[in-house]
Each structure stands twice: as structure tokens, then as C-alpha cells.
TORKOL-4160 file (C-alpha; in steps of 0.2 Angstrom, whole numbers, padded with zeros to 4 digits, m for minus):
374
<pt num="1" X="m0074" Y="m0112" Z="m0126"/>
<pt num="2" X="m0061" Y="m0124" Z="m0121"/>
<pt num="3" X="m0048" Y="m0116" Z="m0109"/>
<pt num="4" X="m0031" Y="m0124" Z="m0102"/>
<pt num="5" X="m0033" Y="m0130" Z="m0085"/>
<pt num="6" X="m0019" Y="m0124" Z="m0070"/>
<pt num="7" X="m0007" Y="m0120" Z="m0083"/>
<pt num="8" X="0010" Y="m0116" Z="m0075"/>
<pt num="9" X="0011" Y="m0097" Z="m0070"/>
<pt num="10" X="0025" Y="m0083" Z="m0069"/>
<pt num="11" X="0027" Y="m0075" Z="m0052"/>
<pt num="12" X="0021" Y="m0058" Z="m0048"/>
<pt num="13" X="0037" Y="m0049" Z="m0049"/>
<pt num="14" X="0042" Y="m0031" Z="m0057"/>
<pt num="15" X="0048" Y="m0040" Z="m0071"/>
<pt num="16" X="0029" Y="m0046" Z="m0074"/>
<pt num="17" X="0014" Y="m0035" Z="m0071"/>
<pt num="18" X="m0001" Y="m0045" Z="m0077"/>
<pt num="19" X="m0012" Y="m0029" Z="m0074"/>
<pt num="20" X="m0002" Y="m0021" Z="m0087"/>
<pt num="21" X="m0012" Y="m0018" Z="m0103"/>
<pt num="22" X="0004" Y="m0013" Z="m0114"/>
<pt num="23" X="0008" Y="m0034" Z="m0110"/>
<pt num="24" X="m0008" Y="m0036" Z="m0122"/>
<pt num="25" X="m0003" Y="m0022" Z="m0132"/>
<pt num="26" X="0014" Y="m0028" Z="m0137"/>
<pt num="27" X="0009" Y="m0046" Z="m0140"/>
<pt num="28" X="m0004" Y="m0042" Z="m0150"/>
<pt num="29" X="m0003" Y="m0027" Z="m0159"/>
<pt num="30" X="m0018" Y="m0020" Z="m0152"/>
<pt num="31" X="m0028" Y="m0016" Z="m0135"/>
<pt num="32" X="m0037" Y="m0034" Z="m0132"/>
<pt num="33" X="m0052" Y="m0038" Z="m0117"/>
<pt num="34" X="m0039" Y="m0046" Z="m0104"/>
<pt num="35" X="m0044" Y="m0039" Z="m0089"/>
<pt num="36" X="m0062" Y="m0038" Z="m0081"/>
<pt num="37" X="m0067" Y="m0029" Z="m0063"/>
<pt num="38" X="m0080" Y="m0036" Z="m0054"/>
<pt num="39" X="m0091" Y="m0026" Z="m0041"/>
<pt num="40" X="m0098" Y="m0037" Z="m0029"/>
<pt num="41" X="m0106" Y="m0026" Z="m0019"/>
<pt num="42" X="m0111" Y="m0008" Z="m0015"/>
<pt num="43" X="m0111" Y="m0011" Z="0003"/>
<pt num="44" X="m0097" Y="m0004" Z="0016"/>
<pt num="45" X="m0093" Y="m0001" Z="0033"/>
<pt num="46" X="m0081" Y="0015" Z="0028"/>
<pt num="47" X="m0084" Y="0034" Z="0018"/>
<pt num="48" X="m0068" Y="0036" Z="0012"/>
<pt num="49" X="m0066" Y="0054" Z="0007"/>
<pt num="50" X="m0055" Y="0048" Z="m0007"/>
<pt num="51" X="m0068" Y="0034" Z="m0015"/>
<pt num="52" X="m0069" Y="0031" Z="m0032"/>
<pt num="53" X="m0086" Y="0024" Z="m0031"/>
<pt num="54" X="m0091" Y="0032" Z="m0015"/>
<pt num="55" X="m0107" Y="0039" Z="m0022"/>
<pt num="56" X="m0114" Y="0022" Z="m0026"/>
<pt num="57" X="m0111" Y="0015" Z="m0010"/>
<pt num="58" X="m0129" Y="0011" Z="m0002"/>
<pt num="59" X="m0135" Y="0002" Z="0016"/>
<pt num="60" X="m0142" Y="m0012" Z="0008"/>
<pt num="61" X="m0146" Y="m0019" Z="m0009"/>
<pt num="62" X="m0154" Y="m0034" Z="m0019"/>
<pt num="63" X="m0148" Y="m0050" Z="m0026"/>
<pt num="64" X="m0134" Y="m0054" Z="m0037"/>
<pt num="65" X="m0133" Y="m0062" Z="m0055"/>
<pt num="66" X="m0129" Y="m0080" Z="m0051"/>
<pt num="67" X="m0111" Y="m0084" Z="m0050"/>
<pt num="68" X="m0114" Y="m0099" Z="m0064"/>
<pt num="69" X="m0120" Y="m0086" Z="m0075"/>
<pt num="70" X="m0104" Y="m0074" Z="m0072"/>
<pt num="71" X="m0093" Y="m0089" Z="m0077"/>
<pt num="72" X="m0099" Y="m0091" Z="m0092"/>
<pt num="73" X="m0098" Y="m0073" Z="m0096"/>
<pt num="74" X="m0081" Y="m0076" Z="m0091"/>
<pt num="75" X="m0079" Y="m0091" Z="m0103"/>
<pt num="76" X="m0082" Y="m0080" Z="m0117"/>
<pt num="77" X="m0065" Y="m0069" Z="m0116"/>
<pt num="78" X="m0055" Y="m0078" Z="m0126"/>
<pt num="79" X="m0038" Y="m0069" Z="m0119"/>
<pt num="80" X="m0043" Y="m0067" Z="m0101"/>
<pt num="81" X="m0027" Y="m0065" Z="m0089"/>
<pt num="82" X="m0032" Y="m0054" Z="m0073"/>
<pt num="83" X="m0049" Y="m0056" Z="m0061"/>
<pt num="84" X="m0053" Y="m0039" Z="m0051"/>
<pt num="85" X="m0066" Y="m0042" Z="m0037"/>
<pt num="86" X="m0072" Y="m0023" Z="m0029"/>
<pt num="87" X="m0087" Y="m0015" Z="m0021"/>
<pt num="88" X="m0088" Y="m0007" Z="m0008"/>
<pt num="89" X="m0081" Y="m0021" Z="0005"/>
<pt num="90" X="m0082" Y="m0037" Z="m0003"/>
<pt num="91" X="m0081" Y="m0046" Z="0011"/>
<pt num="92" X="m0092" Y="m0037" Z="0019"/>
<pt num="93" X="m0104" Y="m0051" Z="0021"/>
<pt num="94" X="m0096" Y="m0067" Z="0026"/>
<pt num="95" X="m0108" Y="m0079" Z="0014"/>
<pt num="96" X="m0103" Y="m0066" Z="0000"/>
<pt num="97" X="m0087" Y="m0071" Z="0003"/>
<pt num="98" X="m0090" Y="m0088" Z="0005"/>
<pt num="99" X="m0101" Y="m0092" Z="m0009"/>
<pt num="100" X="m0096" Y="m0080" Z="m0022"/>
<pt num="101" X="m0081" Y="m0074" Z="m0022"/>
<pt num="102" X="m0072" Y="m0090" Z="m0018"/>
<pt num="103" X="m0082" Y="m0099" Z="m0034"/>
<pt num="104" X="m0074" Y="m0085" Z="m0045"/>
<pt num="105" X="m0058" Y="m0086" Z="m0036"/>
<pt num="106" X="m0056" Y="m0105" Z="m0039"/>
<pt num="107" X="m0061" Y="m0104" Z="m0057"/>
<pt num="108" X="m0048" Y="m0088" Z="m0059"/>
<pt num="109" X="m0035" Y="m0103" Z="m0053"/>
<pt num="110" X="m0042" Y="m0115" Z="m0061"/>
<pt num="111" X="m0040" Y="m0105" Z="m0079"/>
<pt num="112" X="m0022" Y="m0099" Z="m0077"/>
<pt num="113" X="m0030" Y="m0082" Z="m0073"/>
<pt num="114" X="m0024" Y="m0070" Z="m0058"/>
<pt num="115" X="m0035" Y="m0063" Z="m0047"/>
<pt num="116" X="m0034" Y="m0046" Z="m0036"/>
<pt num="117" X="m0048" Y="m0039" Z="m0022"/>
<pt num="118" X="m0049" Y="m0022" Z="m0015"/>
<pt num="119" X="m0054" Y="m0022" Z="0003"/>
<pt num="120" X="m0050" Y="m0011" Z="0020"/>
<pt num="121" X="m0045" Y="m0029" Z="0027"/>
<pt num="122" X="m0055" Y="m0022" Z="0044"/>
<pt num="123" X="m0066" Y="m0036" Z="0047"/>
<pt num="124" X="m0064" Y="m0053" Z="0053"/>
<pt num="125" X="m0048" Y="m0061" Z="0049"/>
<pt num="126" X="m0056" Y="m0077" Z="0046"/>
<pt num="127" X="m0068" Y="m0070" Z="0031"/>
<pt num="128" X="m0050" Y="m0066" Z="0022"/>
<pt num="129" X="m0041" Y="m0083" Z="0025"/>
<pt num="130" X="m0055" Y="m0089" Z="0016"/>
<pt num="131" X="m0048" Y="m0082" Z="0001"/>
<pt num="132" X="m0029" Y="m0085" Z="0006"/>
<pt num="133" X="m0029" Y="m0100" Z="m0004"/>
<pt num="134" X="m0034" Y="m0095" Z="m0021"/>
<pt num="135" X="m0029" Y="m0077" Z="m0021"/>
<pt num="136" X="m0018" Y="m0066" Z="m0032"/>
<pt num="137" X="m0018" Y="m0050" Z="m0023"/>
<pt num="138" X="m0026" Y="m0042" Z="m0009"/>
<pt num="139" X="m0026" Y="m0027" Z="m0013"/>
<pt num="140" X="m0028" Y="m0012" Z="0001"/>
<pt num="141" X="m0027" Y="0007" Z="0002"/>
<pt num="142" X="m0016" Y="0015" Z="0015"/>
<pt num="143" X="m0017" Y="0034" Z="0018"/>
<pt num="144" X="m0011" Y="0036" Z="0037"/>
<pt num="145" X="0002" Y="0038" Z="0049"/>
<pt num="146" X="m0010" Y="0037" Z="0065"/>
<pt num="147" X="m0026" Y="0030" Z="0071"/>
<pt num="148" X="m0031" Y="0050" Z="0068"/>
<pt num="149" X="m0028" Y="0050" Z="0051"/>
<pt num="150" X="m0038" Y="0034" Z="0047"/>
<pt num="151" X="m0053" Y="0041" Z="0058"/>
<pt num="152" X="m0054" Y="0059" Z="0049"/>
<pt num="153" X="m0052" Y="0050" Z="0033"/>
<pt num="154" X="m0061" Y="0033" Z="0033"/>
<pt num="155" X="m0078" Y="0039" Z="0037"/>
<pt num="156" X="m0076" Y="0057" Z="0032"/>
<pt num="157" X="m0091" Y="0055" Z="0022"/>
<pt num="158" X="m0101" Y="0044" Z="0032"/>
<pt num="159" X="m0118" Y="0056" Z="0037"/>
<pt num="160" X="m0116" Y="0053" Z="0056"/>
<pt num="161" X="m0103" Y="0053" Z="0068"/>
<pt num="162" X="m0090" Y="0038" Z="0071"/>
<pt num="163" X="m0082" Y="0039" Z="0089"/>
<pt num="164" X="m0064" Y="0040" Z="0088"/>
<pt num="165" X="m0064" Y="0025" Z="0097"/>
<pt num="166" X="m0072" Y="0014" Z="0085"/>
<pt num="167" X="m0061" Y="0019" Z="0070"/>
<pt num="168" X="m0047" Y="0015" Z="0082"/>
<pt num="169" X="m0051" Y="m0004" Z="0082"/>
<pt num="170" X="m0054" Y="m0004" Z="0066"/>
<pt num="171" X="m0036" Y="0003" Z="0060"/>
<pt num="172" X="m0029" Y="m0008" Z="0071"/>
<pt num="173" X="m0037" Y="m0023" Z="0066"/>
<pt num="174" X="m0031" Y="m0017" Z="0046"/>
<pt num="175" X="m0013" Y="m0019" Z="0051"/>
<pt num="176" X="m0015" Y="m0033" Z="0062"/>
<pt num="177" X="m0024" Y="m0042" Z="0048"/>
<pt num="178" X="m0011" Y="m0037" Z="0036"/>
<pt num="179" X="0004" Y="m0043" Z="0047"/>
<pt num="180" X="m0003" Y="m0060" Z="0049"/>
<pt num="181" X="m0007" Y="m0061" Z="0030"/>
<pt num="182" X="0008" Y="m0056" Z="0025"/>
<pt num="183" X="0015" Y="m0069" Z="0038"/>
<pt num="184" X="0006" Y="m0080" Z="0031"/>
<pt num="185" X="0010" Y="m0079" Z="0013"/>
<pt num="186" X="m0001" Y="m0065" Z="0003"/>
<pt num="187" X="0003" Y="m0057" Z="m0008"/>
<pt num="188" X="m0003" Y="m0040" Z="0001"/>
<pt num="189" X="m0003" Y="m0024" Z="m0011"/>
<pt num="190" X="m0003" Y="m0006" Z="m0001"/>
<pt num="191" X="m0010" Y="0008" Z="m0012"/>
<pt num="192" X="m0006" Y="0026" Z="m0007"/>
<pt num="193" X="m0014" Y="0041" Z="m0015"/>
<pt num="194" X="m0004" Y="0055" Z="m0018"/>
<pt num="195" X="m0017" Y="0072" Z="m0011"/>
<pt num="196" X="m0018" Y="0085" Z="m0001"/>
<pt num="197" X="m0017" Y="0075" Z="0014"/>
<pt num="198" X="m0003" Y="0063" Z="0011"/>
<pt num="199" X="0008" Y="0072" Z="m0002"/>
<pt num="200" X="0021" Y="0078" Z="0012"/>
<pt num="201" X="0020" Y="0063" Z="0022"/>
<pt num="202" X="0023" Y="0048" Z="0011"/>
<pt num="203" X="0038" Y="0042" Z="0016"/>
<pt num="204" X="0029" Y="0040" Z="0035"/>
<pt num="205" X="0018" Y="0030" Z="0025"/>
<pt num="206" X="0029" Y="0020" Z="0016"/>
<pt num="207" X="0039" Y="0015" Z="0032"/>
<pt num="208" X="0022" Y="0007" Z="0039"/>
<pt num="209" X="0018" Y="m0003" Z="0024"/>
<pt num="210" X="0036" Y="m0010" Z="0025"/>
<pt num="211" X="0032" Y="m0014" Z="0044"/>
<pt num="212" X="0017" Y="m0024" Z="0039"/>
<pt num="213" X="0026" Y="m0035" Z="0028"/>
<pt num="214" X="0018" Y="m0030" Z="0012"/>
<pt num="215" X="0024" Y="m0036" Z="m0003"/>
<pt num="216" X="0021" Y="m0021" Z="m0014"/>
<pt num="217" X="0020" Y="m0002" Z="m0010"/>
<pt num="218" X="0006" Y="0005" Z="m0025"/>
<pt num="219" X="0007" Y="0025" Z="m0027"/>
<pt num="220" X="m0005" Y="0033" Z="m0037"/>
<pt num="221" X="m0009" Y="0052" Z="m0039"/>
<pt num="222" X="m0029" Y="0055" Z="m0032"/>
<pt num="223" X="m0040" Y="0065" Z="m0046"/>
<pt num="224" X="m0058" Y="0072" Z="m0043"/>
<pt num="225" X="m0069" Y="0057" Z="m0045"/>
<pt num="226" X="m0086" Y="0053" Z="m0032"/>
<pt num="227" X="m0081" Y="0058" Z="m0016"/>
<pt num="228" X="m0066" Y="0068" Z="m0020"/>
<pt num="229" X="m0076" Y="0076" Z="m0035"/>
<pt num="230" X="m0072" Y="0094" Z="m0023"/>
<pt num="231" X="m0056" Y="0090" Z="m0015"/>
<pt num="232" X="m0041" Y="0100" Z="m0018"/>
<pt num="233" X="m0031" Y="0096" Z="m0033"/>
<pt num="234" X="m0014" Y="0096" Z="m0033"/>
<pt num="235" X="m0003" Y="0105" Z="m0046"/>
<pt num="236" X="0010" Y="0093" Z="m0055"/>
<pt num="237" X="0024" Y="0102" Z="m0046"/>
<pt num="238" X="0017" Y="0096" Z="m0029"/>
<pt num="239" X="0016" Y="0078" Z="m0035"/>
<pt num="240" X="0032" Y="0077" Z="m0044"/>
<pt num="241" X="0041" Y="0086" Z="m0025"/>
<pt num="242" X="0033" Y="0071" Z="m0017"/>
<pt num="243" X="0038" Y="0058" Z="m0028"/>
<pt num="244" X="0053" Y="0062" Z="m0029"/>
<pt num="245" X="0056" Y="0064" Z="m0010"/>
<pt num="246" X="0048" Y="0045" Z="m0007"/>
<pt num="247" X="0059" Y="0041" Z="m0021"/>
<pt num="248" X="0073" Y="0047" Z="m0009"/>
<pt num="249" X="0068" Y="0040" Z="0005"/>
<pt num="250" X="0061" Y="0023" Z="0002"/>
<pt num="251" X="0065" Y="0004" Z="0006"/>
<pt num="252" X="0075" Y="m0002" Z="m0010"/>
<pt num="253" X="0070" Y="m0019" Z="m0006"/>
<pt num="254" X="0052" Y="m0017" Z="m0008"/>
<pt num="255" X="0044" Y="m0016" Z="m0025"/>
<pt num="256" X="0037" Y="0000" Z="m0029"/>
<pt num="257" X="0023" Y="0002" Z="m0040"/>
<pt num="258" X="0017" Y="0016" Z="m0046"/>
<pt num="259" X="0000" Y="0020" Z="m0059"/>
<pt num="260" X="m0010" Y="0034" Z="m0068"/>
<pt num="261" X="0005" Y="0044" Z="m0065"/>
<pt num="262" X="0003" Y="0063" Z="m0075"/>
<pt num="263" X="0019" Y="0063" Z="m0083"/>
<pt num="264" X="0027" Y="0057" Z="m0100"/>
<pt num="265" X="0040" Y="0053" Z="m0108"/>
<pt num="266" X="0033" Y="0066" Z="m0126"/>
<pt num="267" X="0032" Y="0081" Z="m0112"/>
<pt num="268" X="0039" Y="0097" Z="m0120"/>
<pt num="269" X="0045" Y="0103" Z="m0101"/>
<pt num="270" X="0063" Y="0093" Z="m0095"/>
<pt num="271" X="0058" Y="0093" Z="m0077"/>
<pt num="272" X="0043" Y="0078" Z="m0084"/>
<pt num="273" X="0055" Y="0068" Z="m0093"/>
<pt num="274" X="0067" Y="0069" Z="m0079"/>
<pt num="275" X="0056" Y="0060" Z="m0068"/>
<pt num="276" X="0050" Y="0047" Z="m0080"/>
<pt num="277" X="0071" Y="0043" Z="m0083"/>
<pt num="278" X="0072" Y="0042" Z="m0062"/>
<pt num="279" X="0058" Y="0030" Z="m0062"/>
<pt num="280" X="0063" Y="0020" Z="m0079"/>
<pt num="281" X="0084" Y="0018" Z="m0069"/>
<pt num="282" X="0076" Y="0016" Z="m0049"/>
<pt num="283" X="0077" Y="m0003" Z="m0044"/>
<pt num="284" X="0062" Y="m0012" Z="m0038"/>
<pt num="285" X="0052" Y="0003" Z="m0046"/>
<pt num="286" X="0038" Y="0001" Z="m0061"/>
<pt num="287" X="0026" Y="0010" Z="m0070"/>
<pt num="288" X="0010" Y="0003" Z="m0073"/>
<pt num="289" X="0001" Y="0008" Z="m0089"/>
<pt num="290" X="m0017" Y="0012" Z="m0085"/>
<pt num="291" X="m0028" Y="m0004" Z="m0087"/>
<pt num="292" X="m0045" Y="0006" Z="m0088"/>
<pt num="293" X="m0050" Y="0010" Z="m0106"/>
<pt num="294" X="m0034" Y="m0002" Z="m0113"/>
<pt num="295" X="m0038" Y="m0018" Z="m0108"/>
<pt num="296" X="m0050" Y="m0019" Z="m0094"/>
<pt num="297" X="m0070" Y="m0018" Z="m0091"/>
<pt num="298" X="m0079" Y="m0017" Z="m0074"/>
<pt num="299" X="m0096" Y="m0027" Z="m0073"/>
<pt num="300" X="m0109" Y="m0022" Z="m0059"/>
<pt num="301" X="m0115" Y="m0040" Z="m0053"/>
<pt num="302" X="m0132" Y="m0035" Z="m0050"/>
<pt num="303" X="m0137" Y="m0025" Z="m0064"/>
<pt num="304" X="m0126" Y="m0034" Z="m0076"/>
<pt num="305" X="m0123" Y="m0016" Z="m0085"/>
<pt num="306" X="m0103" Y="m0017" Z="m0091"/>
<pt num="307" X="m0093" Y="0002" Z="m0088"/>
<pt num="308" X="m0076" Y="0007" Z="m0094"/>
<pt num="309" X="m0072" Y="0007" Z="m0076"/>
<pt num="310" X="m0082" Y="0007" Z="m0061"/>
<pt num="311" X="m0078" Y="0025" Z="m0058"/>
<pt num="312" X="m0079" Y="0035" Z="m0076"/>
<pt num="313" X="m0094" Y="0046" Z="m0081"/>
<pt num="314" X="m0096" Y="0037" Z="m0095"/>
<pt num="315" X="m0111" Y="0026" Z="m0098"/>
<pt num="316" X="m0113" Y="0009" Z="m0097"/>
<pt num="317" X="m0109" Y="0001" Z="m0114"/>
<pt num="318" X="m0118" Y="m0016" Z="m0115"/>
<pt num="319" X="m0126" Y="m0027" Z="m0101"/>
<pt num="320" X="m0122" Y="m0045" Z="m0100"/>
<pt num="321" X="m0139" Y="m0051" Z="m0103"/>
<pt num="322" X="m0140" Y="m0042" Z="m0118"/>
<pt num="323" X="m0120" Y="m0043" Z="m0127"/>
<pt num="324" X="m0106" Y="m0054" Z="m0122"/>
<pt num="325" X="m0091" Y="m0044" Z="m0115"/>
<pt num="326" X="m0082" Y="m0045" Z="m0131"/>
<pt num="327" X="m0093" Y="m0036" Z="m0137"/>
<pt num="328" X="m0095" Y="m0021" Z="m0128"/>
<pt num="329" X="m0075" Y="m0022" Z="m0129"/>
<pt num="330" X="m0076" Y="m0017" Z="m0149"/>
<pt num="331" X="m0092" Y="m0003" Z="m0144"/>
<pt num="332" X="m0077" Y="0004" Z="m0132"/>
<pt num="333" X="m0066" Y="0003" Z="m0146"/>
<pt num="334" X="m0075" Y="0013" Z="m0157"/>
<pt num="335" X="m0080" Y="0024" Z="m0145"/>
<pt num="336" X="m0074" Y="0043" Z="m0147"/>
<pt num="337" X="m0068" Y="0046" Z="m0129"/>
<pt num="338" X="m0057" Y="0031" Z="m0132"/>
<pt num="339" X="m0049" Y="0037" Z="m0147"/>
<pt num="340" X="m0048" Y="0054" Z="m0138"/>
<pt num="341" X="m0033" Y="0046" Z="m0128"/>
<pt num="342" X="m0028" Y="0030" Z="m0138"/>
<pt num="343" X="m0011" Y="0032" Z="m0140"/>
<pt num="344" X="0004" Y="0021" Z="m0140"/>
<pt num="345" X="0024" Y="0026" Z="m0139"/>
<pt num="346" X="0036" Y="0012" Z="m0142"/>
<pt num="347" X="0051" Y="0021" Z="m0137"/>
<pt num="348" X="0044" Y="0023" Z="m0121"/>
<pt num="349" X="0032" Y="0009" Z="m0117"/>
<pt num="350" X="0020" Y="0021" Z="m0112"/>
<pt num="351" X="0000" Y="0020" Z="m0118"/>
<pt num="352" X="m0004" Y="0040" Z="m0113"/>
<pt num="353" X="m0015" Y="0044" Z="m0100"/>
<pt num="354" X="m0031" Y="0037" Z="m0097"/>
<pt num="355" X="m0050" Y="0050" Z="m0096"/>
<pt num="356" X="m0047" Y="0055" Z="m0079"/>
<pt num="357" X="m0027" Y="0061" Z="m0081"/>
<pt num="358" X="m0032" Y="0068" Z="m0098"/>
<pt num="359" X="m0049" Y="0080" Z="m0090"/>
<pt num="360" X="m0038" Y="0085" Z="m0075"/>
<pt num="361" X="m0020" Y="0091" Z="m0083"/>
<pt num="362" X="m0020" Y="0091" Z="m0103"/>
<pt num="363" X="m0037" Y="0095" Z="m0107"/>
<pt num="364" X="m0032" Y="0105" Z="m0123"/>
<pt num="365" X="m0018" Y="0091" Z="m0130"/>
<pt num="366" X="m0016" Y="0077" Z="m0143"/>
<pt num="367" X="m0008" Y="0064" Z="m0135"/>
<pt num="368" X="m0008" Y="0055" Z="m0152"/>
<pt num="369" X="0001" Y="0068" Z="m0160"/>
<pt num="370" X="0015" Y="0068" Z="m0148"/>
<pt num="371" X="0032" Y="0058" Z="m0147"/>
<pt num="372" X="0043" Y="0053" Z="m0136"/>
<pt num="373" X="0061" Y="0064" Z="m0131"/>
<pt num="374" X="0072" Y="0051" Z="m0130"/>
């Protein structure tokens, strides 16, 4: 398949979300494969209690799929637009870093296609300049007010005891990495999940992000998944107190992003639609449709099995070895989970929730059956 090389790119702005799936969605008609994840490795010097894959995190593991062999998986989507490289810490070994994430960074570049990793940034700071030069997003999560909060939550699920000490350099290390990057010229993206520890204290959190220097402050509600399978769940009235008060309180100057939100625009109750009016009139604030399930497929790189998402109970649909990623796209497609919550308002540019949202809050409603209250 022949791709154009370097094409000319849009910025990374509020006004353009390539992560988006409703961008796809609009241009096409229909969801299309534009997005794939990555998981690079299982490996991770944090246990976050909030980890989406915390309970395929492992202390050591075997080889990889050749990174030649990933790129020609890659060739194959026709209408590729955004790169996702996870684990675990992808860069928790230096030569991972070096000699395989950096190959599928450059091609990323190379095709027009933007690329995001999701690290804790608490390593070396030269193992991340490596990326500086062909990197999209650096992606990082940011719970914490205090070296306390970072301690009791970054290794929460670790199985032995971490001295208060060591978490200490770490979460300094994390924001001294970020300034200089940010300084530098990333494009650092700080996601801040929305549970029973942060809820009342967000705007604390936000006010750090801003001191770093990141370019873009990501809010997302946390729902059981791994590791927070048995954390509390907040009710939609706590999550809509806190958004609203970050709203408040905010730096108007820093884009706001928020994602897998619980509320929509076809609610029957006025305080929903109320929010989702705020955000749609609040400068420098978007609402990212959920990419998992729309447009997006994760792909462990040492099985080579292919997953809705790198998180979902739902079984792989394909392997790389066996079916090109296209393919398992359609099996998704016809899948009944996915037509359990493939729905898509217009009027509010809004593609419903995604399987977690849905199982958590609306277990006993249509979404397709639903319209917008304009």
C-alpha cells in the first residue's frame, strides 16, 4: 500500500482532536479503523490503584513481534491517522525505547500519522528526549497535590512496601521531567481522573498541571476496571459537583479536555443537559468522543492478539498473525456489544457512551433509541 510521505499536518488544537472518532465518523459516514494502541510492554515500576491494565502488569516477560513486522501491520490501515504506544512504562527499558518505539515513532512522522505515549515520565529524562523529536503527545496521569498523595496511590497495589522516601524522588522527578519538556517543546498531556480521592480536590490539581507548563489538562471520570475493579464509585451527582467546580475555578488559558464523560445531551434529567450546554459554551474546553469501540484497536506486541481496548473484558477479536487489522475491525463491527452502544446524534456530535460508561450508569437503556434535547 502506497502512503503519502510527511504530508503537511494541522496542529494539535481544540479545534482539532485527531483522537476523535466522530472526525472519521463525520467524514465518512460510518466508524472507520483510524486509530491503533499499542502495548509495548507489561512491565512497570508503579501499581497504581487506578490502572486500567494493572492486572496484566508482570516483573518480566519475553520477546516482542519484530517491529518490521508491526509496520507492515500498520501499512495495511488504509485510513490510519493516530499511533498509541502503552504498557505498563514504555520506556521502562531504555533499548525498548531506543529500538522500538522510536522506529514506530518515525514511521508515525513519516506517514502523516500522530502519535501519543502513556508514561509516569519518572525515569531518566534522557530515555524521553529520545522521543522529543518524533512525538505527538506524552501523554501522563496526574492524581496529586503532595508527594503523599503520589506515594499512597502510585504503588498502592505494589505487594511489598515502597519507603516514603523513594516515591518522593520519583514524584519529583515526574514534574521536574515534565517542566524541562514542556520547556522544551512537548506537547505534554495531564490526565486527571475524577474518584474518590481527587473529586474534591481538582482544582489543586489543575493549578499544578498549569505550573508544569503542560499544554493540555485531560479529565476523565474513573470506572471499575483491573485495579480499581472494587474502588468506590462515584454517583453522577459527585462527578457533575466536581466538574463543575474545576469548571469554576480553572486557568481559561489552558485547553481543557475532557473524555468518557456520563452525561448526554438525550438525558431526560435537565441537570445532564446543563452540563453538556456549560462545556459545549466554556472556551478552551472539548469533549472527546470515546475512541475505544469507534475507531480504535489495541494490539498486545508480544502475543499479537488485537482487543477493543487494552482494558475491556471482551476477548480478543483476531491476532495479527492470523487476520490483518481491518479485519478484526468489521468482526468488531458486527459484534453485539458494539451495536449494544453504537449510536450517533447529529445534533449533538455525540457517539453515546462506550462499554464501560454504559455497565456502570445506564445498564437498562437504549441509547439508539434516544435523541437529543436541543
Amino acid at each position: 500500500m502506497i502512503h503519502k510521505l510527511n504530508p503537511v499536518l494541522l496542529p494539535i488544537t481544540p479545534q482539532n482532536d485527531p483522537w476523535d472518532p466522530i472526525r472519521s465518523l463525520q467524514k465518512h459516514g460510518k466508524h472507520l479503523l483510524t486509530s491503533v494502541e499499542l502495548t509495548v510492554t507489561n512491565l512497570c515500576n508503579m501499581r497504581c490503584e487506578h490502572c486500567a491494565v494493572g492486572e496484566t502488569l508482570t516483573m518480566t516477560e519475553g520477546p516482542r513481534i519484530p517491529v518490521d513486522t508491526i509496520l507492515r501491520k500498520l501499512d495495511e490501515v488504509e485510513h490510519l491517522e493516530t499511533i498509541s504506544i502503552t504498557g505498563g512504562e514504555p520506556s521502562y527499558h531504555e533499548a525498548t525505547v531506543r529500538d522500538y518505539i522510536v522506529p514506530i515513532l518515525k514511521y508515525a512522522r513519516a506517514r502523516g500519522v500522530r502519535s501519543q505515549i502513556n508514561s509516569n515520565l519518572t525515569l531518566d529524562l534522557a530515555r524521553y528526549e529520545l522521543l522529543a523529536p518524533f512525538l505527538d503527545v506524552m501523554h501522563i496521569s496526574f492524581n496529586y497535590v503532595q508527594p503523599e498523595d503520589f506515594h499512597e496511590v502510585g504503588f498502592a497495589r505494589a505487594g511489598r512496601s515502597v519507603k516514603h522516601e523513594t516515591a518522593a524522588k520519583l514524584y519529583e522527578r515526574m514534574i521536574e521531567n515534565t517542566i524541562e519538556l514542556s520547556r522544551g517543546g512537548m506537547f505534554v498531556s495531564a490526565e486527571s481522573m475524577i474518584n474518590y480521592r481527587t473529586h474534591e480536590k481538582l482544582t489543586d490539581i489543575h493549578r499544578l498541571i498549569v505550573k508544569m507548563g503542560c499544554k493540555r489538562h485531560e479529565v476523565h471520570p474513573m470506572y471499575p476496571s483491573s485495579f480499581a475493579s472494587n474502588l468506590p464509585v462515584l454517583s453522577l451527582d459527585q462527578f457533575r459537583a466536581s466538574i463543575h467546580k474545576l469548571l469554576d475555578e480553572r486557568d481559561r488559558e489552558l485547553w481543557m479536555l475532557f473524555g468518557t464523560l456520563p452525561y448526554y445531551a438525550c438525558s431526560p434529567h435537565e441537570e445532564d443537559r446543563r452540563m453538556i450546554r456549560r462545556l459545549r459554551e466554556e472556551p478552551n474546553v472539548t469533549v472527546r468522543n470515546d475512541p475505544d469501540g469507534r475507531n480504535r484497536l489495541n494490539v498486545n506486541l508480544f502475543t499479537g492478539d488485537v482487543y477493543v481496548t487494552d482494558f475491556s473484558d471482551v476477548p480478543a477479536l483476531g491476532n495479527i498473525h492470523s487476520d490483518t487489522l481491518e479485519e478484526v475491525f468489521s468482526r468488531w463491527g458486527e459484534h453485539p456489544l458494539n451495536a449494544s452502544v453504537n449510536c450517533y446524534c447529529p445534533a449533538a456530535n455525540c457517539c453515546g457512551p462506550n462499554l464501560l460508561v454504559a455497565d456502570t450508569y445506564y445498564k437498562e437503556v437504549d441509547f439508539t433509541t434516544r435523541k437529543a434535547v436541543v
